[in-house]
DRENPA-3360 file (N, C-alpha, C; in nm, 2 decimals, always signed):
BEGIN
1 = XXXXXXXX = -3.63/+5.06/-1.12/-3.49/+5.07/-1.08/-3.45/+4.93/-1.02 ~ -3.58/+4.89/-0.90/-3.49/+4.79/-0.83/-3.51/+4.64/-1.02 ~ -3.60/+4.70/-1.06/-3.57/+4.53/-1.18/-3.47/+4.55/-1.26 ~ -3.40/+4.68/-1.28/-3.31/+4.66/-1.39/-3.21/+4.65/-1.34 ~ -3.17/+4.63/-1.13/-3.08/+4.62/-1.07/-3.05/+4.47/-1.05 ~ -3.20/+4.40/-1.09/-3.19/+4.25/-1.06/-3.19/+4.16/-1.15 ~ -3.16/+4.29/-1.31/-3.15/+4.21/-1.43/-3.02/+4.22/-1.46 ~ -2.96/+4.31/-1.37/-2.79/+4.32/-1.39/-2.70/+4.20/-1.36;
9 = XXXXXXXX = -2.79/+4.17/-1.20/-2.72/+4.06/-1.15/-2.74/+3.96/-1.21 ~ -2.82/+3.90/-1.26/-2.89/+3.76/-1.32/-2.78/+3.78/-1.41 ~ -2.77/+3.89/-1.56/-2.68/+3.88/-1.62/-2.54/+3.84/-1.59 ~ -2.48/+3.88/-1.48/-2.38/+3.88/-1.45/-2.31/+3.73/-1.37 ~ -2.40/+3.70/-1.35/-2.41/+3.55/-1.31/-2.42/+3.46/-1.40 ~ -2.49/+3.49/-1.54/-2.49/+3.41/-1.65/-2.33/+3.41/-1.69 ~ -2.28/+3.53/-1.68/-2.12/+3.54/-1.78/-2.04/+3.50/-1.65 ~ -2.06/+3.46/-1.53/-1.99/+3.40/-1.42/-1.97/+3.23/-1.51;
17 = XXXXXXXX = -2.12/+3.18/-1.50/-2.15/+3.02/-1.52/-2.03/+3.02/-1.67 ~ -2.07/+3.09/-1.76/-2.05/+3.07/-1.87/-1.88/+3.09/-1.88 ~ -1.77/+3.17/-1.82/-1.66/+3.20/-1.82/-1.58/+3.09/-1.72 ~ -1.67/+3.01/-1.62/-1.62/+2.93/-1.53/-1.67/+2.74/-1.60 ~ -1.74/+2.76/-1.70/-1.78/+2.60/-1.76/-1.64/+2.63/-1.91 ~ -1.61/+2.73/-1.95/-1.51/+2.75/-2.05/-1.34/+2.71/-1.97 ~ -1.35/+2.81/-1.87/-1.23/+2.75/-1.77/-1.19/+2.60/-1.76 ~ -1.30/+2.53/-1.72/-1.30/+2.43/-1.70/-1.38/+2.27/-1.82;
25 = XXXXXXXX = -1.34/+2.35/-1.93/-1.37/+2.28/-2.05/-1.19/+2.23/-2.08 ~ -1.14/+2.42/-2.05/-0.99/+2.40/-2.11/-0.95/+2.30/-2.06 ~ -0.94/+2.31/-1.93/-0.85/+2.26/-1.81/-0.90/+2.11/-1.83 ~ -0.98/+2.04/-1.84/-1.00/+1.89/-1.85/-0.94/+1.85/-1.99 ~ -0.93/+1.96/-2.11/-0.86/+1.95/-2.23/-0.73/+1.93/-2.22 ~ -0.65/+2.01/-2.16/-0.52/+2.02/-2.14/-0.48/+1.86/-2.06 ~ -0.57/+1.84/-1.97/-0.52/+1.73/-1.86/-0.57/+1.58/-1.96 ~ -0.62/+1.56/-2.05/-0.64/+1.44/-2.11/-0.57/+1.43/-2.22;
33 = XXXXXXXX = -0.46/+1.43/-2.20/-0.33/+1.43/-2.31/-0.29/+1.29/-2.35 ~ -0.38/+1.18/-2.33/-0.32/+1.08/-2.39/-0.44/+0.94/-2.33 ~ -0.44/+0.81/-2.31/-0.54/+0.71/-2.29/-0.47/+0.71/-2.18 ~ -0.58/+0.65/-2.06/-0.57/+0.63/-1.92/-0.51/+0.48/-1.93 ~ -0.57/+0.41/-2.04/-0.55/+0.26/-2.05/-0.45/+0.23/-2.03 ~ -0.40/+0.07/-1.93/-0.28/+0.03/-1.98/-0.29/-0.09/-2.08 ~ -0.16/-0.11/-2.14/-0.17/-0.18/-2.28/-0.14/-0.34/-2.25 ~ -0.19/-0.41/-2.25/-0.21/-0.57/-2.25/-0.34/-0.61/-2.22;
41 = XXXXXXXX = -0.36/-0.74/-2.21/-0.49/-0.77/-2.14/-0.46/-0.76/-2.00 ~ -0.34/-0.84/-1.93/-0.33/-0.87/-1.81/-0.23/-0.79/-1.77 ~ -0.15/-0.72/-1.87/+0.01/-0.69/-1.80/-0.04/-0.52/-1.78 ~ +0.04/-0.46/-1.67/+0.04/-0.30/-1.65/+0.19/-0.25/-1.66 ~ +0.18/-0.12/-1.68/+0.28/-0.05/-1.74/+0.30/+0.04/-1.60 ~ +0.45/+0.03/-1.57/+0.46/+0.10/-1.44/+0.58/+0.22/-1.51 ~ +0.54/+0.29/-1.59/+0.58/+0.42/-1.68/+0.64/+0.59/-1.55 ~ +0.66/+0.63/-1.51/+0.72/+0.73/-1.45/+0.62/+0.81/-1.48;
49 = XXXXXXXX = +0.53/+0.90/-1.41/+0.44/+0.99/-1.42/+0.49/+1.11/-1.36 ~ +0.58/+1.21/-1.40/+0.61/+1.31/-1.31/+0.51/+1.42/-1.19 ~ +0.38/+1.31/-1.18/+0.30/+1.41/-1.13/+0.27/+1.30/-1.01 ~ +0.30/+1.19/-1.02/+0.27/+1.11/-0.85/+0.38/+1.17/-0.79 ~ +0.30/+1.13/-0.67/+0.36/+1.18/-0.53/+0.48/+1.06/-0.53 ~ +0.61/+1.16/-0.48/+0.71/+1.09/-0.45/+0.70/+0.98/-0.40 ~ +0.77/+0.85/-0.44/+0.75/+0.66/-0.38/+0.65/+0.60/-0.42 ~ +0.56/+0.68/-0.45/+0.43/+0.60/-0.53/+0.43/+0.57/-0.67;
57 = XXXXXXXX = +0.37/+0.49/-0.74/+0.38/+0.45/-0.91/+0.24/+0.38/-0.92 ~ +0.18/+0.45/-1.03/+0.08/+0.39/-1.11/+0.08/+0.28/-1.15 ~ +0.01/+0.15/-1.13/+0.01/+0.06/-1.19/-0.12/-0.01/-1.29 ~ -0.21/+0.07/-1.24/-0.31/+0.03/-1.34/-0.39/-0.09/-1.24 ~ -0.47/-0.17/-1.37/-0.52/-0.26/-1.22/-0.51/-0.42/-1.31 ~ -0.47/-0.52/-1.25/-0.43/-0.64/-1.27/-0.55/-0.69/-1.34 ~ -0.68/-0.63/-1.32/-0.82/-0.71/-1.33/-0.91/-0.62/-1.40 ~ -0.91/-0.56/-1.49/-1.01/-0.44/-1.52/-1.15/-0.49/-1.51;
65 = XXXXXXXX = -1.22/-0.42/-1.47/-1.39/-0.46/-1.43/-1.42/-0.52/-1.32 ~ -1.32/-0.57/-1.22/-1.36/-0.65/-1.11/-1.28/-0.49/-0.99 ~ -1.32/-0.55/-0.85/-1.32/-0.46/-0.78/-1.22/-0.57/-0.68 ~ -1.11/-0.52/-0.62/-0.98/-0.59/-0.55/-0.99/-0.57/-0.44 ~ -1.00/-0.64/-0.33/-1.01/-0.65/-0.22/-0.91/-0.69/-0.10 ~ -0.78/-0.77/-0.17/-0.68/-0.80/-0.05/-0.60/-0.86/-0.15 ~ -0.48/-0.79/-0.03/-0.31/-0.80/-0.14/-0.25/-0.86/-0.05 ~ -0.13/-0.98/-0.09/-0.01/-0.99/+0.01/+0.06/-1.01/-0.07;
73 = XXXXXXXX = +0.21/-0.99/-0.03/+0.34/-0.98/-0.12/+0.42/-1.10/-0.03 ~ +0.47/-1.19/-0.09/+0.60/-1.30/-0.07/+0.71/-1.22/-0.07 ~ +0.81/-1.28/+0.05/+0.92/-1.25/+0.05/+1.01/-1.23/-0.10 ~ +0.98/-1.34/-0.18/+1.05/-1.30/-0.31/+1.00/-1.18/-0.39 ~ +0.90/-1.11/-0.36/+0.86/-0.97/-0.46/+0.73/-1.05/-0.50 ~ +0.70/-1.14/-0.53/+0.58/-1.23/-0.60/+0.41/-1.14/-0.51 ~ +0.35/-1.07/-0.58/+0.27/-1.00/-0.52/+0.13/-1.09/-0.53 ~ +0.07/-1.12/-0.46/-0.15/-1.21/-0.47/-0.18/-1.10/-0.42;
81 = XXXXXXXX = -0.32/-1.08/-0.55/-0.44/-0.99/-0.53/-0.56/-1.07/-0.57 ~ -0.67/-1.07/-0.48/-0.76/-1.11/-0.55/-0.91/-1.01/-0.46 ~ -1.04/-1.08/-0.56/-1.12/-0.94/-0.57/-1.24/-1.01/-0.55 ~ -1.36/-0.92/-0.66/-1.46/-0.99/-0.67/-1.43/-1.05/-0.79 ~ -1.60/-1.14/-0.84/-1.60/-1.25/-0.94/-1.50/-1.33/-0.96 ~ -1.48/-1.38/-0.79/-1.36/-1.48/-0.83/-1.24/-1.43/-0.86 ~ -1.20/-1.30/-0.90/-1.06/-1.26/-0.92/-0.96/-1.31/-0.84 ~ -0.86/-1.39/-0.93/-0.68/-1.42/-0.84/-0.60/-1.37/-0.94;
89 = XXXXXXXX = -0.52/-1.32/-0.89/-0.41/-1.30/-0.98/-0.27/-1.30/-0.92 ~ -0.20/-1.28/-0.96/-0.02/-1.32/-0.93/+0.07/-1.33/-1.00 ~ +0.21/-1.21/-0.94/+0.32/-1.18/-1.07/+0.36/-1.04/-0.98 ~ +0.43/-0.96/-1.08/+0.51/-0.88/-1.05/+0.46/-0.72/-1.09 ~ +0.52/-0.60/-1.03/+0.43/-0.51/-1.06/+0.44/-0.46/-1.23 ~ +0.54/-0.56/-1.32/+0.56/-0.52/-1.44/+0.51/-0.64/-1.53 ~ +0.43/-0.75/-1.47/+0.37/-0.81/-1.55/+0.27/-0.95/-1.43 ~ +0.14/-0.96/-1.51/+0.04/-1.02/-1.38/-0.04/-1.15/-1.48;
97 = XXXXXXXX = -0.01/-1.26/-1.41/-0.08/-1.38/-1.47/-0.21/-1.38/-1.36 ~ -0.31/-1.42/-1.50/-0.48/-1.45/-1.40/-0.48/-1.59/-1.38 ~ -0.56/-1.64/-1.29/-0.57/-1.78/-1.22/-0.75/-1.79/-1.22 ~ -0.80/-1.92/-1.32/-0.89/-1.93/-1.32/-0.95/-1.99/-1.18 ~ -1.06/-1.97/-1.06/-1.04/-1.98/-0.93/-1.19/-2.14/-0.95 ~ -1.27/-2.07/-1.07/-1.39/-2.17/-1.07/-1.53/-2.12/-0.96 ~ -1.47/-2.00/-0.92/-1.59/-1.93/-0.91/-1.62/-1.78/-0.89 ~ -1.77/-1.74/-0.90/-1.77/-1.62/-0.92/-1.79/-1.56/-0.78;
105 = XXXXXXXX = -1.79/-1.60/-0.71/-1.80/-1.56/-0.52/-1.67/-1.44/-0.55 ~ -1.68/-1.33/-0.48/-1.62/-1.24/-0.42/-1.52/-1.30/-0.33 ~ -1.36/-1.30/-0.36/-1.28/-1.30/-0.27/-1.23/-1.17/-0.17 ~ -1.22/-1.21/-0.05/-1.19/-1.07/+0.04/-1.09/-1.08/+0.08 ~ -0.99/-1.20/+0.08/-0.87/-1.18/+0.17/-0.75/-1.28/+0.14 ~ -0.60/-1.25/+0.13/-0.52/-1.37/+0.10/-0.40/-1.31/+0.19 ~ -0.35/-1.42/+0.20/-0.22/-1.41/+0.29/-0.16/-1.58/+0.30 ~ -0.02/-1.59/+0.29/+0.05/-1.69/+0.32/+0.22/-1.66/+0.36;
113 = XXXXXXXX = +0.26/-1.79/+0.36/+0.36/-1.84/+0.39/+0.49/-1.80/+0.36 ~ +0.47/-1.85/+0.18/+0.59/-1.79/+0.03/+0.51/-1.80/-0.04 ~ +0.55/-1.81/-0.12/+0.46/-1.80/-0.29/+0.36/-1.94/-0.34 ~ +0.47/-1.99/-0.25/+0.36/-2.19/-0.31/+0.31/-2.22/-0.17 ~ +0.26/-2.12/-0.10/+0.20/-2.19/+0.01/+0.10/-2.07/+0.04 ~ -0.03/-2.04/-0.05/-0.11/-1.93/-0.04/-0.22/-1.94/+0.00 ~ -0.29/-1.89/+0.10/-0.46/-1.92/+0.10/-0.53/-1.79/+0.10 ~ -0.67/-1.82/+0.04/-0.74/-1.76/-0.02/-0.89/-1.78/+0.06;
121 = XXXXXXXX = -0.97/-1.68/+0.10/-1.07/-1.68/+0.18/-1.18/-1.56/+0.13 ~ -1.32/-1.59/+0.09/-1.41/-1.57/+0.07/-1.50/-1.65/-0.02 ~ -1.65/-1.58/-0.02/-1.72/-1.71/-0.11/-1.74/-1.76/+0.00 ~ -1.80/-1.90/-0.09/-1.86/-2.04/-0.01/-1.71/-2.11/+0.01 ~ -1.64/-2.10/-0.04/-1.49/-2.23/+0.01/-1.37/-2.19/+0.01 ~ -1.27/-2.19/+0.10/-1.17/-2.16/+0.10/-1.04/-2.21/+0.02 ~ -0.97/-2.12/-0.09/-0.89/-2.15/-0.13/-0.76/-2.19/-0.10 ~ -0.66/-2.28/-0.19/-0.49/-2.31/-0.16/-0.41/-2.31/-0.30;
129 = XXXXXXXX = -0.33/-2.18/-0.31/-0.22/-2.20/-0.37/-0.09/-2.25/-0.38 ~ -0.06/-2.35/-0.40/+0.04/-2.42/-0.39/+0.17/-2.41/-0.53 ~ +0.16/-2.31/-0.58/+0.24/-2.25/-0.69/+0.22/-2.28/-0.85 ~ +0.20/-2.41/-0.80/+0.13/-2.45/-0.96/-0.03/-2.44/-1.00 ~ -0.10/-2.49/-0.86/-0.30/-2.45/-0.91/-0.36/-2.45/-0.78 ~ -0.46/-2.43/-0.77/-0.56/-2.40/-0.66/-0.63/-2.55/-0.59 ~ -0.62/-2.57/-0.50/-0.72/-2.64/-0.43/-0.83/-2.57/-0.35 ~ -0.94/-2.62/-0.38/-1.05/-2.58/-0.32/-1.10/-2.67/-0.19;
137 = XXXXXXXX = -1.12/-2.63/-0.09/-1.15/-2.68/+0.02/-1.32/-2.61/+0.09 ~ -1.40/-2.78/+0.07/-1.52/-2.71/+0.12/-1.58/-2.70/+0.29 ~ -1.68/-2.67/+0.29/-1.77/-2.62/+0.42/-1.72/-2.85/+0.54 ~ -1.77/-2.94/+0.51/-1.71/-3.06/+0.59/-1.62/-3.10/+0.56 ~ -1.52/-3.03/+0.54/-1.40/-3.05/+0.54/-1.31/-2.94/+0.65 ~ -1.33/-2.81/+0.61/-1.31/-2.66/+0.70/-1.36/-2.66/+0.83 ~ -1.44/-2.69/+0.79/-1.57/-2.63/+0.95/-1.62/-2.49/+0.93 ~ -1.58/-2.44/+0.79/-1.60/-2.30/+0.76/-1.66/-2.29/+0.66;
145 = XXXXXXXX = -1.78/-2.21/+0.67/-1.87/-2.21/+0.54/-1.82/-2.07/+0.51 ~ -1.74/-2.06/+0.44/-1.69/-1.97/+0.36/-1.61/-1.89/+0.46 ~ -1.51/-1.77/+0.42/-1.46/-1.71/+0.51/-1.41/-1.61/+0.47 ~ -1.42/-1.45/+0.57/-1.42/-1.32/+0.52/-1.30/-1.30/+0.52 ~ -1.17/-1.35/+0.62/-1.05/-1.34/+0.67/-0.96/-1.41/+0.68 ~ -0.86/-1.42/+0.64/-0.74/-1.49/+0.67/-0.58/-1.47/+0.72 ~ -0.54/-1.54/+0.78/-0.41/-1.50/+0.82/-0.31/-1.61/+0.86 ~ -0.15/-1.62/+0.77/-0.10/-1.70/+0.75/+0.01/-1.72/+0.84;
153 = XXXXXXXX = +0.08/-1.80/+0.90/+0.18/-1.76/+1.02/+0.33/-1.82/+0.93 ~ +0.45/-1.77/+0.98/+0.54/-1.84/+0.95/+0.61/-2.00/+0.92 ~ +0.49/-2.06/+0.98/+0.53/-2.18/+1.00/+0.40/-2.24/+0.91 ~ +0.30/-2.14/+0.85/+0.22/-2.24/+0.73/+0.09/-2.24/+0.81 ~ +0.08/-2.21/+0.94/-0.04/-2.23/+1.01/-0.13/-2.11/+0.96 ~ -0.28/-2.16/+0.88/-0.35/-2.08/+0.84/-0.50/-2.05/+0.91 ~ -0.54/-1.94/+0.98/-0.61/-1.88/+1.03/-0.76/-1.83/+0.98 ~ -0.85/-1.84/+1.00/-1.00/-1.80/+0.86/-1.08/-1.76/+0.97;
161 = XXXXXXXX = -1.14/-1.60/+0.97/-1.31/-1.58/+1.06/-1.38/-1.63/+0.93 ~ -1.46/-1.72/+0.99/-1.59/-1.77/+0.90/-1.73/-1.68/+0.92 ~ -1.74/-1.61/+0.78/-1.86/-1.52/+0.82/-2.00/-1.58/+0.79 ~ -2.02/-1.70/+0.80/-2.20/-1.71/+0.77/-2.18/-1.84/+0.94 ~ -2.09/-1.86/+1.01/-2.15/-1.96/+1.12/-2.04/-1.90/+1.24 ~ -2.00/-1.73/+1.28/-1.94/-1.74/+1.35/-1.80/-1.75/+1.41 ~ -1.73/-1.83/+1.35/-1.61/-1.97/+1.40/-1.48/-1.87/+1.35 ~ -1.41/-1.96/+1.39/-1.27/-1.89/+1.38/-1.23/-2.07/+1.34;
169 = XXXXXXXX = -1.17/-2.06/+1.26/-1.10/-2.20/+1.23/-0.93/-2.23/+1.20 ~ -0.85/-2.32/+1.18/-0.74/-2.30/+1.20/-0.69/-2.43/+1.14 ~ -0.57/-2.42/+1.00/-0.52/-2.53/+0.95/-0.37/-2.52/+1.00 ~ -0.35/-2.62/+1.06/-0.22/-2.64/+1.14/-0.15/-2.75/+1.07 ~ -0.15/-2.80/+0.93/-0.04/-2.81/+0.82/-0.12/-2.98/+0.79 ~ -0.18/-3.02/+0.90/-0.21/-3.15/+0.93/-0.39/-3.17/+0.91 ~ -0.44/-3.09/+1.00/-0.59/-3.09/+1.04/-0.67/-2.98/+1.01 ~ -0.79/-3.00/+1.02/-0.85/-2.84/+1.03/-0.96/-2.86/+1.18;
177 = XXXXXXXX = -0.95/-2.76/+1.25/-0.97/-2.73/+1.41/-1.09/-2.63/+1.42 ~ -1.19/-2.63/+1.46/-1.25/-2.52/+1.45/-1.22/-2.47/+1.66 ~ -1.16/-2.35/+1.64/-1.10/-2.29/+1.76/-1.21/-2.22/+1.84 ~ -1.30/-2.13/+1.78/-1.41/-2.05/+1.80/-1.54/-2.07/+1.81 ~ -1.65/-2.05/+1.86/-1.78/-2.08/+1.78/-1.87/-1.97/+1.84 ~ -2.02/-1.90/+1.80/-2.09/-1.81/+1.83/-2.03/-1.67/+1.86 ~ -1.89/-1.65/+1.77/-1.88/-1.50/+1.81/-1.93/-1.41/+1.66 ~ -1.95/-1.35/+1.67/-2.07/-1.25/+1.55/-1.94/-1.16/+1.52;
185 = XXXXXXXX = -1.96/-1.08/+1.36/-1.94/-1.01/+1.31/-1.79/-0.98/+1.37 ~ -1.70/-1.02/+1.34/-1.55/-1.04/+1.32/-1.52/-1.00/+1.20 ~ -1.42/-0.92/+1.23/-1.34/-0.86/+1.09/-1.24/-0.86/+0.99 ~ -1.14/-0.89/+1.08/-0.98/-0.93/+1.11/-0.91/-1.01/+1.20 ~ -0.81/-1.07/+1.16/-0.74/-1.14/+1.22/-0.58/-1.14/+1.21 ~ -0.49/-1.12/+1.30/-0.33/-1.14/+1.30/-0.28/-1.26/+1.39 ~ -0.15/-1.26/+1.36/-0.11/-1.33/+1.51/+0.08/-1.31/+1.51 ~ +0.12/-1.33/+1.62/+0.28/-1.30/+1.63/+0.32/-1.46/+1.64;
193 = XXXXXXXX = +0.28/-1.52/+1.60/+0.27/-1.65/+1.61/+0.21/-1.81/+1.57 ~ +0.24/-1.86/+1.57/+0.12/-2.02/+1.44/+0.04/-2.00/+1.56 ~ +0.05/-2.02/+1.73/-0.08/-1.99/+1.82/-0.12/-1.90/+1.90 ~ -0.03/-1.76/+1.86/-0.08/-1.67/+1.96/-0.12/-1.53/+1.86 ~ -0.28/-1.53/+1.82/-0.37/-1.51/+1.73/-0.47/-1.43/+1.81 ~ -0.51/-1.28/+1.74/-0.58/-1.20/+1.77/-0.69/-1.21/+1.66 ~ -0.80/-1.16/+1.71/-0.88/-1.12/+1.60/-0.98/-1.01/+1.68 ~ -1.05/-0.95/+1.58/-1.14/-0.80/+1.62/-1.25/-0.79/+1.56;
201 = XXXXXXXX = -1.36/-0.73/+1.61/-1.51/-0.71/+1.53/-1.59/-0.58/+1.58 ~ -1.69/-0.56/+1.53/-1.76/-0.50/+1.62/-1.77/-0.43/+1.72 ~ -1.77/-0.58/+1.81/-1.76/-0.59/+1.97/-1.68/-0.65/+2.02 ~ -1.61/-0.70/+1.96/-1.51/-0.81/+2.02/-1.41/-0.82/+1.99 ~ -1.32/-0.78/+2.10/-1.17/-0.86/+2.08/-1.11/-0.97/+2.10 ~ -1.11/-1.12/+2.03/-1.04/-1.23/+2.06/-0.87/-1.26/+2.10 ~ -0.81/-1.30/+2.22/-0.72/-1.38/+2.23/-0.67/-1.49/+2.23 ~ -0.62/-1.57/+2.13/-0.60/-1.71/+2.14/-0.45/-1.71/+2.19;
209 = XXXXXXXX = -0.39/-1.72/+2.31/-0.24/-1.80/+2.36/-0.19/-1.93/+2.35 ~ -0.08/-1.86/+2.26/-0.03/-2.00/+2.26/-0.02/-2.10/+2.36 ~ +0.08/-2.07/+2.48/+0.10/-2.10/+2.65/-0.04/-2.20/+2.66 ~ -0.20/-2.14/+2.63/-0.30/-2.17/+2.66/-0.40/-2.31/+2.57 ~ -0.39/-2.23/+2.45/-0.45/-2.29/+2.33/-0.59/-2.24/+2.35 ~ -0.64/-2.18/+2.42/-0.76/-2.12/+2.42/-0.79/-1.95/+2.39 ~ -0.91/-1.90/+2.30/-0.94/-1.81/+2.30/-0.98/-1.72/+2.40 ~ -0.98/-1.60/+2.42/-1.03/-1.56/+2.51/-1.11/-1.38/+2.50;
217 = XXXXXXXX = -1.17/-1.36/+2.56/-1.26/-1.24/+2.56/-1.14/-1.13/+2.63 ~ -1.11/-1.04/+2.51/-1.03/-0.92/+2.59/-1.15/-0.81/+2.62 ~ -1.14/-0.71/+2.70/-1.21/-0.59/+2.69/-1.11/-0.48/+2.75 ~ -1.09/-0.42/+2.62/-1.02/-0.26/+2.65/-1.09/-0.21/+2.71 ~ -0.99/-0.08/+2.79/-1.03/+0.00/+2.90/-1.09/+0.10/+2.81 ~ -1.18/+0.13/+2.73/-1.21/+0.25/+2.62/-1.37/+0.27/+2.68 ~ -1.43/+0.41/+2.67/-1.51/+0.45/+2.71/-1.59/+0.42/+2.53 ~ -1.55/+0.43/+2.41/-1.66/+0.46/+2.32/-1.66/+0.28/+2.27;
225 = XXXXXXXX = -1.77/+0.30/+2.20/-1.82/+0.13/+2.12/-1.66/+0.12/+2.05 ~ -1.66/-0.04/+2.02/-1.53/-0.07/+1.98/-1.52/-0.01/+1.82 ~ -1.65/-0.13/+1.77/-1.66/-0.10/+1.63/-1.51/-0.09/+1.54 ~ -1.43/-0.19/+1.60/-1.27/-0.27/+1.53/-1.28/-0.29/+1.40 ~ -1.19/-0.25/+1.28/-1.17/-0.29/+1.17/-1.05/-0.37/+1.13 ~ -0.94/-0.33/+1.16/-0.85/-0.40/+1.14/-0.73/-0.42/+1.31 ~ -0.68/-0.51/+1.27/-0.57/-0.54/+1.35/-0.40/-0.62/+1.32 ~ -0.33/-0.53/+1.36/-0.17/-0.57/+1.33/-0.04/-0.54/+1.41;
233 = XXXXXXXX = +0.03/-0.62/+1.41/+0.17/-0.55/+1.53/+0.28/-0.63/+1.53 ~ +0.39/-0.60/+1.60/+0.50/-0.63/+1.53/+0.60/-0.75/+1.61 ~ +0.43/-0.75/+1.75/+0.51/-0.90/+1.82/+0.41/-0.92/+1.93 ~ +0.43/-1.01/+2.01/+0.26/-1.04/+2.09/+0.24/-0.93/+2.17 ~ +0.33/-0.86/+2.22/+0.32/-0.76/+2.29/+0.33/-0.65/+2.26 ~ +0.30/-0.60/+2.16/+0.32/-0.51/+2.08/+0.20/-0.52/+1.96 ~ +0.06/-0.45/+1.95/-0.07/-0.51/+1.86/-0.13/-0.40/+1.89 ~ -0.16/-0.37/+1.76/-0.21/-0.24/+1.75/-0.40/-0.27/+1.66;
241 = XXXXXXXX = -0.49/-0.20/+1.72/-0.59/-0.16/+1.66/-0.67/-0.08/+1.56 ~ -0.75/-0.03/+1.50/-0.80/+0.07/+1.45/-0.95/-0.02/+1.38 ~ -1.02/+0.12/+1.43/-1.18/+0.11/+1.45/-1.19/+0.24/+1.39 ~ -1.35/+0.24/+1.41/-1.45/+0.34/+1.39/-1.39/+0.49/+1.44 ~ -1.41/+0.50/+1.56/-1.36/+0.59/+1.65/-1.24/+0.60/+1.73 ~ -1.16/+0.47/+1.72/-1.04/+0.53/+1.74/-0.89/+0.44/+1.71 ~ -0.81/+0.42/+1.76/-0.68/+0.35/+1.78/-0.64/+0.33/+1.88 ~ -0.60/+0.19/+1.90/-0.58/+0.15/+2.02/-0.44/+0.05/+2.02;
% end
């Protein structure tokens, strides 16, 4: 009795598997109604999908096969993304020109000024877009042997955490300044200002004051590890956090 009660269920579990892999045969059928692909090499098609979420639009991705890592948009609409293996790119969300960079280093971060005044940070050397091509700027010239971070101020003043020596460095239109040195594992950087410049890591929160021109060691009142990812705000007094564990 009890085996032909435990050959019922086995059965019945087979016509479970088998009625729920048929369900879900249809349903992947029905939903692949056409190519995911968009049509160009470089350009994407921003087509009306009635199924995104309201304000959002598909674009596809500027770089197929590379992985994208940091976006900023120019006041004119002119959007920079760039990624790994060297990926730059730049244009609009209805059509994207690639920019040969001359290397295959992983870019992580861009941000500038306007459109002809861009910089680019990762890899061994720090990039500059100047609207028509790239200048490359190396390690004795920077003080920065490559850099994870960047951040652009109004006035052109461009900001870099350098991740293989430490440094926080700083192009003030004229010079390059290394502002920083021996702080570890830095993540991000903002500022409400060309000299009044935050950055965050780890363990550490940097302040650089203008008033001052020196950096300095903040420590929030927070009881858990910092463990800082990003940072951003909307004026010196006003700078917002987010970490691991929390917001600050």
């Amino acid at each position: 009795m009890r085996s032909s009660y435990l050959n019922l269920v086995a059965l019945l579990g087979v016509l479970f598997i088998l009625v729920g892999c048929s369900t879900f045969i249809d349903k992947m059928a029905d939903d692949d109604t056409g190519d995911d692909d968009v049509s160009g090499d470089d350009d994407v098609s921003g087509d009306d999908d009635s199924d995104e979420p309201d304000g959002w639009t598909w674009l596809g991705s500027p770089a197929r096969g590379y992985g994208l890592n940091g976006v900023w948009a120019a006041s004119s609409g002119e959007l920079f993304v760039v990624g790994d293996g060297g990926t730059f790119v730049h244009g609009t969300a209805q059509s994207w020109e690639r920019v040969e960079t001359g290397t295959s280093d992983d870019l992580s971060d861009v941000s500038g000024r306007n459109a002809n005044d861009v910089w680019i940070a990762g890899g061994a050397s720090i990039l500059h877009w100047d609207g028509a091509g790239l200048t490359r700027y190396q390690e004795e010239q920077t003080g920065c042997g490559g850099a994870n971070a960047v951040w652009v101020s109004e006035t052109g003043d461009a900001w870099f955490l350098c991740d293989t020596l430490g440094r926080i460095t700083h192009w003030n239109g004229q010079d390059w300044l290394v502002e920083q040195e021996g702080v570890g594992d830095l993540t991000a950087l903002w500022g409400s200002g060309a000299g009044d410049v935050w950055a965050v890591g780890w363990a550490d929160v940097l302040h650089r004051e203008e008033s001052t021109g020196v950096c300095d060691a903040v420590t929030p009142d927070v009881q858990e590890p910092l463990l800082l990812f990003d940072v951003w705000g909307i004026g010196a007094d006003d700078v917002w956090f987010v970490g691991a564990l929390a917001i600050l």
